[in-house]
PDB file with one MODEL, atoms N, CA, C and O in Angstrom:
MODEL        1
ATOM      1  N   UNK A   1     -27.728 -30.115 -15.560  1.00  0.00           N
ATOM      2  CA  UNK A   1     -27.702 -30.564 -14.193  1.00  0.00           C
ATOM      3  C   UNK A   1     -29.130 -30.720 -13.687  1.00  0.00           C
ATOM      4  O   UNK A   1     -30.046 -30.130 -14.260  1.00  0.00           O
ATOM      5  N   UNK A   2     -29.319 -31.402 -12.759  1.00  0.00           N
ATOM      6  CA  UNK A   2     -30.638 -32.041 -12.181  1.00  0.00           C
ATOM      7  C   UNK A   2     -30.967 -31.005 -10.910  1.00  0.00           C
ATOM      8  O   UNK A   2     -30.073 -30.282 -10.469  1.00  0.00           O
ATOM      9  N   UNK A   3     -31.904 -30.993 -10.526  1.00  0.00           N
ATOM     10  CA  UNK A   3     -32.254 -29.913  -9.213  1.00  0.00           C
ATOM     11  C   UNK A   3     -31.591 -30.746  -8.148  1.00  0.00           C
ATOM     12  O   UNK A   3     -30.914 -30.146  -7.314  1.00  0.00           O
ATOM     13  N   UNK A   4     -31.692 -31.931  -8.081  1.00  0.00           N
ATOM     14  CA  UNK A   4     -30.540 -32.810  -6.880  1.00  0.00           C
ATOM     15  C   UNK A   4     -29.221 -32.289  -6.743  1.00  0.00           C
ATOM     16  O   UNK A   4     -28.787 -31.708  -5.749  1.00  0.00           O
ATOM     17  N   UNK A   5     -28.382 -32.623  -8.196  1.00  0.00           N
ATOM     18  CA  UNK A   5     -27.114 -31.955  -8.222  1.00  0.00           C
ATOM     19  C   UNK A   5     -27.084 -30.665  -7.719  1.00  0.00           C
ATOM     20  O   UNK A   5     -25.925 -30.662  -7.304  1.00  0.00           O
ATOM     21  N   UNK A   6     -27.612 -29.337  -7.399  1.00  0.00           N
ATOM     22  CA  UNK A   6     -27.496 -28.268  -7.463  1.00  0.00           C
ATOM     23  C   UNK A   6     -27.946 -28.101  -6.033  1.00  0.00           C
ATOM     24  O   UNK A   6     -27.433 -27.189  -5.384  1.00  0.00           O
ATOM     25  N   UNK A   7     -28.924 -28.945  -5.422  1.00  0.00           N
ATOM     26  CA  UNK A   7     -29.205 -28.722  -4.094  1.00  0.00           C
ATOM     27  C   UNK A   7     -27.907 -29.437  -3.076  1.00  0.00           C
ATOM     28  O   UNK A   7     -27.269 -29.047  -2.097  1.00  0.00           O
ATOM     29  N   UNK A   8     -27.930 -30.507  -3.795  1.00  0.00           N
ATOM     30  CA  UNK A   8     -26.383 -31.407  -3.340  1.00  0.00           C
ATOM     31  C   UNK A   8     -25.337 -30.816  -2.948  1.00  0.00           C
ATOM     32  O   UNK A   8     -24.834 -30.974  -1.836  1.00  0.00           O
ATOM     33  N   UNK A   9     -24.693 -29.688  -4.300  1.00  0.00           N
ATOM     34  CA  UNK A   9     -23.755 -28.187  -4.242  1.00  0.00           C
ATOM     35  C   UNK A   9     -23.634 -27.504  -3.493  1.00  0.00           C
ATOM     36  O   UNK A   9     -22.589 -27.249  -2.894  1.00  0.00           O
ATOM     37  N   UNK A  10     -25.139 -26.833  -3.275  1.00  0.00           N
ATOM     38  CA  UNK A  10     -25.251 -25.924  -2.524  1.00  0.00           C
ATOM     39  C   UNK A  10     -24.925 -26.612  -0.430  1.00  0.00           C
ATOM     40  O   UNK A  10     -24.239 -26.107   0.459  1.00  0.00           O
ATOM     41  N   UNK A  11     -25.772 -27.839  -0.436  1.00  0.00           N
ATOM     42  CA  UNK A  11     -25.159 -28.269   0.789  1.00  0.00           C
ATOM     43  C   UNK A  11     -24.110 -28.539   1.103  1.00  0.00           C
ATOM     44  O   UNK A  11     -23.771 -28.454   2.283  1.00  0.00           O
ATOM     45  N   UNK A  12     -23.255 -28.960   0.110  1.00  0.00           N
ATOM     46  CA  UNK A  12     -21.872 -29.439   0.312  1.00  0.00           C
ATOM     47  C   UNK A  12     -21.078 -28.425   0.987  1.00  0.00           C
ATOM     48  O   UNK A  12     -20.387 -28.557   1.997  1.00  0.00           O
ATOM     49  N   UNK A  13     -21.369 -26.950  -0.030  1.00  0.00           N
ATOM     50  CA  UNK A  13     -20.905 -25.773   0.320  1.00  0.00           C
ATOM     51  C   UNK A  13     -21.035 -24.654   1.735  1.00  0.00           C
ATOM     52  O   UNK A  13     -20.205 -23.952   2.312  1.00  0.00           O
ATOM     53  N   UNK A  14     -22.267 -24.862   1.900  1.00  0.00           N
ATOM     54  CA  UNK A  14     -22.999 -24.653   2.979  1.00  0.00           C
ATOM     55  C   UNK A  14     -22.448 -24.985   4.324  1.00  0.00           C
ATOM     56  O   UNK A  14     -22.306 -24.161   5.227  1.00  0.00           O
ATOM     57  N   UNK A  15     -22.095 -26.473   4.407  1.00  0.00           N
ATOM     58  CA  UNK A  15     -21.708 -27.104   4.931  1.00  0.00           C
ATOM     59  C   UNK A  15     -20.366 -26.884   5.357  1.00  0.00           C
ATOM     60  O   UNK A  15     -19.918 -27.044   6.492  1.00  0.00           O
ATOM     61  N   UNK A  16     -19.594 -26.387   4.027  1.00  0.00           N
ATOM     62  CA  UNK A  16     -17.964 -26.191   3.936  1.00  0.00           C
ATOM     63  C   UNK A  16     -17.600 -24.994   4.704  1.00  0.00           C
ATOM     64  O   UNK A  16     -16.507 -24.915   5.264  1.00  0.00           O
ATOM     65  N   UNK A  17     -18.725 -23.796   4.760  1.00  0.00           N
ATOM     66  CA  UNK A  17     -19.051 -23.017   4.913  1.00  0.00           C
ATOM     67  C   UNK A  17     -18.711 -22.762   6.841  1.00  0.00           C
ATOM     68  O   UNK A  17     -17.996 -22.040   7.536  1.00  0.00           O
ATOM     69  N   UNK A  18     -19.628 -23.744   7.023  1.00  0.00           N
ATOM     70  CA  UNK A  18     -19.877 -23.539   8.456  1.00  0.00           C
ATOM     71  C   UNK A  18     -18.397 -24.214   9.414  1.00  0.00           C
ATOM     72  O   UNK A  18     -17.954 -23.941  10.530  1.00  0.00           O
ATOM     73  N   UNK A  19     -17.992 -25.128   8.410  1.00  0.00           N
ATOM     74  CA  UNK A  19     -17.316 -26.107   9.281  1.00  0.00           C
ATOM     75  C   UNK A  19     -15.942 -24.934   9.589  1.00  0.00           C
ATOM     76  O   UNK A  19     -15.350 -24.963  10.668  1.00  0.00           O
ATOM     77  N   UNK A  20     -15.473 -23.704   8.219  1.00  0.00           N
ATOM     78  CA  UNK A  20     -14.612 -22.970   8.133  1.00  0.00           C
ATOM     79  C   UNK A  20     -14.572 -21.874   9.271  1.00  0.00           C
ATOM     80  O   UNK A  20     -13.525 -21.381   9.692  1.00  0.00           O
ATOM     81  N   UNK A  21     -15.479 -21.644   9.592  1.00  0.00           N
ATOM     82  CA  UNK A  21     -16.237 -20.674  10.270  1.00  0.00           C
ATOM     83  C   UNK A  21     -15.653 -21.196  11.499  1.00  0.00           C
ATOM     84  O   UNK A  21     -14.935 -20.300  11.943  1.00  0.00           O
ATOM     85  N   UNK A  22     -15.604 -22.505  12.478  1.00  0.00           N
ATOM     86  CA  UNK A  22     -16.023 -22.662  13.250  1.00  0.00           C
ATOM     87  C   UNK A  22     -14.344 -22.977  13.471  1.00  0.00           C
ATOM     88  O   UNK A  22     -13.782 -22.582  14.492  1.00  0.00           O
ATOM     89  N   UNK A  23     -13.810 -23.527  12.692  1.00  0.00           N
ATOM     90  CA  UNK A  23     -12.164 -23.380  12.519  1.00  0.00           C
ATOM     91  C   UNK A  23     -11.644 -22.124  13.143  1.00  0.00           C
ATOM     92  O   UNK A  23     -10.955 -22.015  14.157  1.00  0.00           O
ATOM     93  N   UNK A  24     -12.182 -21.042  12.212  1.00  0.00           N
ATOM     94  CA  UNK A  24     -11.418 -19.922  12.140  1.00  0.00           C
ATOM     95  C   UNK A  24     -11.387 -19.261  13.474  1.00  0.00           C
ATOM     96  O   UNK A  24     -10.354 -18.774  13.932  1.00  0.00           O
ATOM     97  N   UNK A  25     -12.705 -19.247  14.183  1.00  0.00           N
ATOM     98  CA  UNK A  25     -13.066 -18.770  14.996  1.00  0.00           C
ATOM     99  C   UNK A  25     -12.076 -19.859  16.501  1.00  0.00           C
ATOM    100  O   UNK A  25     -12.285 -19.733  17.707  1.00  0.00           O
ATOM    101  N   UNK A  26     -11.600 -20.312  16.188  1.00  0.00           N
ATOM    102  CA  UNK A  26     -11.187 -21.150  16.947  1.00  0.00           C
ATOM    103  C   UNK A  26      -9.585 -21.199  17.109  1.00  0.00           C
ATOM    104  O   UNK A  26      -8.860 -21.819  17.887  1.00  0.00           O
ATOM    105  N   UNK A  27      -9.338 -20.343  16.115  1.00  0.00           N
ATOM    106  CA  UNK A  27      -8.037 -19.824  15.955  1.00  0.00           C
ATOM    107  C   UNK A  27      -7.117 -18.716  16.771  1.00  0.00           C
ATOM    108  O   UNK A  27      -7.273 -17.582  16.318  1.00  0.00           O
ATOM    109  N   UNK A  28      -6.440 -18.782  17.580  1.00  0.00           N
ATOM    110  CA  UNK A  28      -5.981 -17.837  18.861  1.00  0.00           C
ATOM    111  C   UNK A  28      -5.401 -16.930  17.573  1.00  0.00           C
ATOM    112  O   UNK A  28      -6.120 -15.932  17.535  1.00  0.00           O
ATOM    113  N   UNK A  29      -4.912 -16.896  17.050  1.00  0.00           N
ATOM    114  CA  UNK A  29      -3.638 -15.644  16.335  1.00  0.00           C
ATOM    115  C   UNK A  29      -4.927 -14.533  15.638  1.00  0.00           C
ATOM    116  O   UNK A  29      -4.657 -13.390  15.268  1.00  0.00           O
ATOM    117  N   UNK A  30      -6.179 -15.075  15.568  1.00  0.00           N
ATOM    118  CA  UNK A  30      -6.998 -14.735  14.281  1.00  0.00           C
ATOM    119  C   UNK A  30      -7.842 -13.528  15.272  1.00  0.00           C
ATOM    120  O   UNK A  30      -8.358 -12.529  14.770  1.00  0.00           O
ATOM    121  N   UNK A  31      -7.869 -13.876  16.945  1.00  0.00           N
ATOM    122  CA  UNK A  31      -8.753 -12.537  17.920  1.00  0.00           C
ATOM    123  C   UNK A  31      -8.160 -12.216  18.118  1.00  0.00           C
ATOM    124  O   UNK A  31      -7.032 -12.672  18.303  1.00  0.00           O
ATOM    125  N   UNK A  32      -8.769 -10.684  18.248  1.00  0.00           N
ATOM    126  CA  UNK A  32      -8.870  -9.147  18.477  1.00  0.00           C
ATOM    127  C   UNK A  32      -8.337  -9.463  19.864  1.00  0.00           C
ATOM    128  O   UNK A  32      -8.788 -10.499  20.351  1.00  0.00           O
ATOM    129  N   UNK A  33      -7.421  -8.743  20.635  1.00  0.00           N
ATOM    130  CA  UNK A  33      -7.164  -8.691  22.072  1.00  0.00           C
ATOM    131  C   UNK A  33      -8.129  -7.541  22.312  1.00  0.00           C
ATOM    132  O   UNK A  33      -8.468  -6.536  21.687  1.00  0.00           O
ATOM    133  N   UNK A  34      -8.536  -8.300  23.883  1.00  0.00           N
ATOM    134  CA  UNK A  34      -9.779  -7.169  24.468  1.00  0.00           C
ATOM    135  C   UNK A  34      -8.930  -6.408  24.523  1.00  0.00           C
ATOM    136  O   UNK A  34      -8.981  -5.716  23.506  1.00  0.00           O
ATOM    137  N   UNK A  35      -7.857  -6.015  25.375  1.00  0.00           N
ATOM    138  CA  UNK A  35      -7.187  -4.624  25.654  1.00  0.00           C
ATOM    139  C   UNK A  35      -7.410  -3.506  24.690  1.00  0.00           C
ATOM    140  O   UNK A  35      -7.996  -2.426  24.764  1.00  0.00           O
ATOM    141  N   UNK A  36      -6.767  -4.112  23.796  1.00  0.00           N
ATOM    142  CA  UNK A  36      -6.697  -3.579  22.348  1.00  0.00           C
ATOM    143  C   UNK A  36      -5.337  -2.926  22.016  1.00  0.00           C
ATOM    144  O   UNK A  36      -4.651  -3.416  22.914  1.00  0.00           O
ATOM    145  N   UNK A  37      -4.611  -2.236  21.395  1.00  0.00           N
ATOM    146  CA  UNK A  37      -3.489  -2.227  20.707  1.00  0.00           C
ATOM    147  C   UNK A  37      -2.739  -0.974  20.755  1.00  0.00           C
ATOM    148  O   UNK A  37      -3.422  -0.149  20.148  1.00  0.00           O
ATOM    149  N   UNK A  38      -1.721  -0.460  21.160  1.00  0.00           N
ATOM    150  CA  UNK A  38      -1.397   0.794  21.421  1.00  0.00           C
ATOM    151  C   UNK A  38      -0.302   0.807  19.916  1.00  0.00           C
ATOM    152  O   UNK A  38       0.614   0.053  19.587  1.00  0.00           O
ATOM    153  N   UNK A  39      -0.814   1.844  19.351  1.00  0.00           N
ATOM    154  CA  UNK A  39      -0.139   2.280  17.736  1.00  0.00           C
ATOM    155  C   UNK A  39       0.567   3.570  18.016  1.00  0.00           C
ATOM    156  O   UNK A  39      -0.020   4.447  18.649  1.00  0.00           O
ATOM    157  N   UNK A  40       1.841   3.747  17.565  1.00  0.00           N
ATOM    158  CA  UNK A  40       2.353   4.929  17.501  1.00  0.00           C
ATOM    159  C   UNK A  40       1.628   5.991  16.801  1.00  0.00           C
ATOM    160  O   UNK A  40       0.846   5.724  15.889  1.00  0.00           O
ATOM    161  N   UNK A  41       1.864   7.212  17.205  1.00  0.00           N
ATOM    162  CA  UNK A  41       1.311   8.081  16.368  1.00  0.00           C
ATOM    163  C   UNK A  41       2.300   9.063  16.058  1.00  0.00           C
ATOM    164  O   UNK A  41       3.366   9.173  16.665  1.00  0.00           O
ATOM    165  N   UNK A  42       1.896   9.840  15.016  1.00  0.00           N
ATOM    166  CA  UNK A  42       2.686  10.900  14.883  1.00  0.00           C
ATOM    167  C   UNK A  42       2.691  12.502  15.386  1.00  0.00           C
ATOM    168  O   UNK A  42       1.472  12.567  15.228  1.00  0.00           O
ATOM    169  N   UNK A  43       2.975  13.622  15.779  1.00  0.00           N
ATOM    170  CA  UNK A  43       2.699  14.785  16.091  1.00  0.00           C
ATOM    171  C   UNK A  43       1.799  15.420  14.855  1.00  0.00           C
ATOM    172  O   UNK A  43       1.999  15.261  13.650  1.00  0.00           O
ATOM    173  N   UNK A  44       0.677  16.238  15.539  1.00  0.00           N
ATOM    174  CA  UNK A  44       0.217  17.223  14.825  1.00  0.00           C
ATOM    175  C   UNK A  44       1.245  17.946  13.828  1.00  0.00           C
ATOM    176  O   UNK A  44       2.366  18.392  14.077  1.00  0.00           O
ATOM    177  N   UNK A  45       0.503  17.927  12.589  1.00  0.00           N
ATOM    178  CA  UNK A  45       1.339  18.868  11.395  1.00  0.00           C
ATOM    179  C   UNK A  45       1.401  20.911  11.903  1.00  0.00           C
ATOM    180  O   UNK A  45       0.626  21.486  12.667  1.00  0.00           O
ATOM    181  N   UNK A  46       1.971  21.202  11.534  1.00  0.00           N
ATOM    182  CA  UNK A  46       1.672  22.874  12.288  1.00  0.00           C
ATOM    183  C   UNK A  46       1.172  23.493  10.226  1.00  0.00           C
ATOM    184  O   UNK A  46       1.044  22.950   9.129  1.00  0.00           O
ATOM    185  N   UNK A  47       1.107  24.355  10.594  1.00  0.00           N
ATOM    186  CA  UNK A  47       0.586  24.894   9.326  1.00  0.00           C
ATOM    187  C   UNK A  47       2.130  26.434   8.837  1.00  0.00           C
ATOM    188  O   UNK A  47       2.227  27.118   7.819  1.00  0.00           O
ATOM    189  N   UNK A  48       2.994  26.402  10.065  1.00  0.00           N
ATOM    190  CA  UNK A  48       3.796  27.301   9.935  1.00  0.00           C
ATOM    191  C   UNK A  48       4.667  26.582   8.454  1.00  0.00           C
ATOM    192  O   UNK A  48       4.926  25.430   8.108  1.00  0.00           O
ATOM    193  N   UNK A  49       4.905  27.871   7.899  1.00  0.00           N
ATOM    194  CA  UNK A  49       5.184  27.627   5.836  1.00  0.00           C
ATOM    195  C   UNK A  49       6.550  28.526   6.497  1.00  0.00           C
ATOM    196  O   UNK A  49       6.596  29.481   7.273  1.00  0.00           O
ATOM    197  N   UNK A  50       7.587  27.747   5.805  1.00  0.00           N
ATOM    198  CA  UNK A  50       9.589  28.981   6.181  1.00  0.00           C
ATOM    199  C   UNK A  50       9.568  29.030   4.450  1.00  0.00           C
ATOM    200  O   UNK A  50       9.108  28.252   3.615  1.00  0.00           O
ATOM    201  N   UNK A  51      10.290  30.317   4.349  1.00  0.00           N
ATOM    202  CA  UNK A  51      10.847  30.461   2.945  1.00  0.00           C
ATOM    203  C   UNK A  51      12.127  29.410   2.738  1.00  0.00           C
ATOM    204  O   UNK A  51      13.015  29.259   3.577  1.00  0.00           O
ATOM    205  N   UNK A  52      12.046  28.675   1.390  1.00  0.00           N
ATOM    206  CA  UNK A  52      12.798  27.950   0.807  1.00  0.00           C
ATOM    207  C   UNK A  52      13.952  28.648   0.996  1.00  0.00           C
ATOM    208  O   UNK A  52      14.048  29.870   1.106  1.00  0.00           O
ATOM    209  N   UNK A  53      15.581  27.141   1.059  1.00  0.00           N
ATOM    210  CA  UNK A  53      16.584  27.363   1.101  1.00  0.00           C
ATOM    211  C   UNK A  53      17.252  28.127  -0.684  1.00  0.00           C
ATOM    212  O   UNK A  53      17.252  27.575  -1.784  1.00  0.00           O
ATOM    213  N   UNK A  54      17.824  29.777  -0.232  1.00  0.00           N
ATOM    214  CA  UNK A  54      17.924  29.877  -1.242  1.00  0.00           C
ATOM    215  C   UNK A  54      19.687  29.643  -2.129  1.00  0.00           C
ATOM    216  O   UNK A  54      20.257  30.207  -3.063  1.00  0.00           O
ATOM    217  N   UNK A  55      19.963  28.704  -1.356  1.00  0.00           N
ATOM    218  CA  UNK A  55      20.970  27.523  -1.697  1.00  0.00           C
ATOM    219  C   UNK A  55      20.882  27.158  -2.731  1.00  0.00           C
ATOM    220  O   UNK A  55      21.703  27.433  -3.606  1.00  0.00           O
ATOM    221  N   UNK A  56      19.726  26.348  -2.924  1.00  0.00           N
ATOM    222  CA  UNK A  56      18.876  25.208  -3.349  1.00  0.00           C
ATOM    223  C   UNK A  56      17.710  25.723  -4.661  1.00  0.00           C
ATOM    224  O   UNK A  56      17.629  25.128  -5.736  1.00  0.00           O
ATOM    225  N   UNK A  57      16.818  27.015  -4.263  1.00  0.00           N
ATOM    226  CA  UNK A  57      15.666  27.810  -5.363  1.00  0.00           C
ATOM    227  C   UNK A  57      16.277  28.447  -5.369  1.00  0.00           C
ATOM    228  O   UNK A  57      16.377  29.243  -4.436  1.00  0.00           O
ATOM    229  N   UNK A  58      17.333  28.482  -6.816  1.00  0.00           N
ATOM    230  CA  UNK A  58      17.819  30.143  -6.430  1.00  0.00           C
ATOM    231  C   UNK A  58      17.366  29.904  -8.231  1.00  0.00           C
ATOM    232  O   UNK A  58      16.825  28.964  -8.814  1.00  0.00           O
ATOM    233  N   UNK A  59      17.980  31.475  -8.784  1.00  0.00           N
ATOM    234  CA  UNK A  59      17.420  31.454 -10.344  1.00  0.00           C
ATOM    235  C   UNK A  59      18.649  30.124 -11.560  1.00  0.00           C
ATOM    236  O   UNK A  59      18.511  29.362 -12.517  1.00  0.00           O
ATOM    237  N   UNK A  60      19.701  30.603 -10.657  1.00  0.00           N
ATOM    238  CA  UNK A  60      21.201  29.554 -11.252  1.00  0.00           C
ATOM    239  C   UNK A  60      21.201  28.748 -10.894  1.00  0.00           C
ATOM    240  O   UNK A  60      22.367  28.376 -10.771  1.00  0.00           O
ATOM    241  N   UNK A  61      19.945  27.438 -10.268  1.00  0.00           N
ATOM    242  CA  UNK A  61      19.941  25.982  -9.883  1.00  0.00           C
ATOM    243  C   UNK A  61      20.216  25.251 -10.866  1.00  0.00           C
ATOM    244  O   UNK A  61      19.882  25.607 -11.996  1.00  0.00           O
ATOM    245  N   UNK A  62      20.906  24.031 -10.639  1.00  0.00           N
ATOM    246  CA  UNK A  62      20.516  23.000 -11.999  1.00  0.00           C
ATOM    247  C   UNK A  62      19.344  22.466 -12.258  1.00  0.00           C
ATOM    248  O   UNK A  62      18.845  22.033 -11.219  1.00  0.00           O
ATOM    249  N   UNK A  63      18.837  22.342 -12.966  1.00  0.00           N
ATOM    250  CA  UNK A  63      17.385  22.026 -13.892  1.00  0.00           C
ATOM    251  C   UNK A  63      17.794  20.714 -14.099  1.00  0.00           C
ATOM    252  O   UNK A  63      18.481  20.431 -15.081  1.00  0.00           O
ATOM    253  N   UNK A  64      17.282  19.477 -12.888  1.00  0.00           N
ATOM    254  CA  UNK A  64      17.310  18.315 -13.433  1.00  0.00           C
ATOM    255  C   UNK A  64      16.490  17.683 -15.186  1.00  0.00           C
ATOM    256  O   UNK A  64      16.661  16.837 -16.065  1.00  0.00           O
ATOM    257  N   UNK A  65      15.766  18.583 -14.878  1.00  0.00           N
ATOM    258  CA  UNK A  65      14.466  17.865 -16.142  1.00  0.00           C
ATOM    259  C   UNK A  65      15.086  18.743 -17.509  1.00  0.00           C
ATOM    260  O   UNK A  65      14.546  18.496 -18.586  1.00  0.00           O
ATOM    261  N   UNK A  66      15.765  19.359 -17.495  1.00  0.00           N
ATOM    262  CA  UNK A  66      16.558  19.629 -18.781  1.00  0.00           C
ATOM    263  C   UNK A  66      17.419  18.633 -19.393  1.00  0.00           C
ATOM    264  O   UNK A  66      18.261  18.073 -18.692  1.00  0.00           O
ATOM    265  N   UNK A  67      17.275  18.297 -20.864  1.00  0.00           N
ATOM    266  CA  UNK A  67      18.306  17.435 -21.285  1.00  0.00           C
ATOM    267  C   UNK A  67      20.150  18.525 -21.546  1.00  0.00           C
ATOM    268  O   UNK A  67      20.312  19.670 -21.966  1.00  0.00           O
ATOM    269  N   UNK A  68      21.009  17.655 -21.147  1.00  0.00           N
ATOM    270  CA  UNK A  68      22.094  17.788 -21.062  1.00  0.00           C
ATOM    271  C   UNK A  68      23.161  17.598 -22.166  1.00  0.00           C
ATOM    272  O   UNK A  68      23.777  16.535 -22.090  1.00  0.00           O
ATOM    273  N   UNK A  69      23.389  18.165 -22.855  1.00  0.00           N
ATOM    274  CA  UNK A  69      24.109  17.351 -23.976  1.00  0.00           C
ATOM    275  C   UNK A  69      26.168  17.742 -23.679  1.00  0.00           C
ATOM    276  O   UNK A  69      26.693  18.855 -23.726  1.00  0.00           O
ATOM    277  N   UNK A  70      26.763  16.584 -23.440  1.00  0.00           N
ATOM    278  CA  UNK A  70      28.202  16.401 -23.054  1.00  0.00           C
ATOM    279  C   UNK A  70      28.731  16.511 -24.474  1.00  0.00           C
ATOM    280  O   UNK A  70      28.317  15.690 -25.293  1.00  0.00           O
ATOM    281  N   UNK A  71      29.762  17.607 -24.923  1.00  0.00           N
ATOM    282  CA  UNK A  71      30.635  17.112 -25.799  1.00  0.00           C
ATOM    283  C   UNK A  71      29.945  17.749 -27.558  1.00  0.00           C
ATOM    284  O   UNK A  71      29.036  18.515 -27.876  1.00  0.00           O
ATOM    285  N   UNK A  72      30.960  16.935 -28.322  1.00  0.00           N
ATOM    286  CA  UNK A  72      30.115  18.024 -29.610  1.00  0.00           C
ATOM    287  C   UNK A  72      28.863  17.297 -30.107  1.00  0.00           C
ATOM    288  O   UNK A  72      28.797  16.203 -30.667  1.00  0.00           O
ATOM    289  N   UNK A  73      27.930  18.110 -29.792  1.00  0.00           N
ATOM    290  CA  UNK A  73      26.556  18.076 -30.229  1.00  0.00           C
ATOM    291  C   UNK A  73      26.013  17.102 -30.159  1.00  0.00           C
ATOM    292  O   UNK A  73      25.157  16.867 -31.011  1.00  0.00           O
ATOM    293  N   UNK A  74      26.327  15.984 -28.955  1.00  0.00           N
ATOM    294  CA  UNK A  74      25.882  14.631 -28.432  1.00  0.00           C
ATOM    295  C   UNK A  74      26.550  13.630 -28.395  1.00  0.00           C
ATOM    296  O   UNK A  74      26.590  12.842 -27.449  1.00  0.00           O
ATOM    297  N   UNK A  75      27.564  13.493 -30.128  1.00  0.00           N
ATOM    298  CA  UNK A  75      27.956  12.571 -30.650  1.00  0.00           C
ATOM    299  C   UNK A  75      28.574  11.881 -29.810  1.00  0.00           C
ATOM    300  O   UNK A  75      29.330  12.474 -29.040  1.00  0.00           O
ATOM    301  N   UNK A  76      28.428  10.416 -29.716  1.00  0.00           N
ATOM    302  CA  UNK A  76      29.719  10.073 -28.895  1.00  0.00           C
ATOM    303  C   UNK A  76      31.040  10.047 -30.159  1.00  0.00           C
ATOM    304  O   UNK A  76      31.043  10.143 -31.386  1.00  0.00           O
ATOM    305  N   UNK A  77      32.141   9.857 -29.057  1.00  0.00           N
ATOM    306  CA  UNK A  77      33.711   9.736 -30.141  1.00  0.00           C
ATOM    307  C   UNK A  77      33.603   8.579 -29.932  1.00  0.00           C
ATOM    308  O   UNK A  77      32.975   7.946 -29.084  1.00  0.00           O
ATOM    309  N   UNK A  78      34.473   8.202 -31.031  1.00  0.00           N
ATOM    310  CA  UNK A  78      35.022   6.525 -30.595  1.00  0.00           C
ATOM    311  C   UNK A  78      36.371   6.234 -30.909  1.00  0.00           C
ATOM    312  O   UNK A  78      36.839   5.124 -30.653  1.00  0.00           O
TER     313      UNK A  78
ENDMDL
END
């Protein structure tokens, strides 16, 4: 490429540059409202810890992450 071509590029771009700019900025959906924006929030976390339901942790829970085997020794019947 020639130093023309590359200065050529760079203006084209430059150019593309500004014209986007001046679009965007011109765009109602794209500004910030002065007011500004009221966001829900959530309540402060408390740090108070309750002992687990012992429903639920007890020593005789089911153990999801254990494999299960139904029937004799996996096999299916057929």
């Amino acid at each position: 490429m020639k130093k023309s071509d590359i200065a050529m590029i760079v203006l084209i771009a430059s150019v593309g540059m500004l014209i986007a700019y001046f679009i965007a900025t011109n765009i109602t959906f794209l500004h910030v409202p002065e007011n500004g924006v009221k966001v829900q929030t959530i309540p402060k976390l408390s740090a108070d810890v309750v002992e687990p339901s012992t429903d639920v942790f007890n020593e005789n829970a089911i153990n999801p992450t254990v494999e299960v085997i139904v029937g004799n020794d996996g096999a299916l019947s057929r």
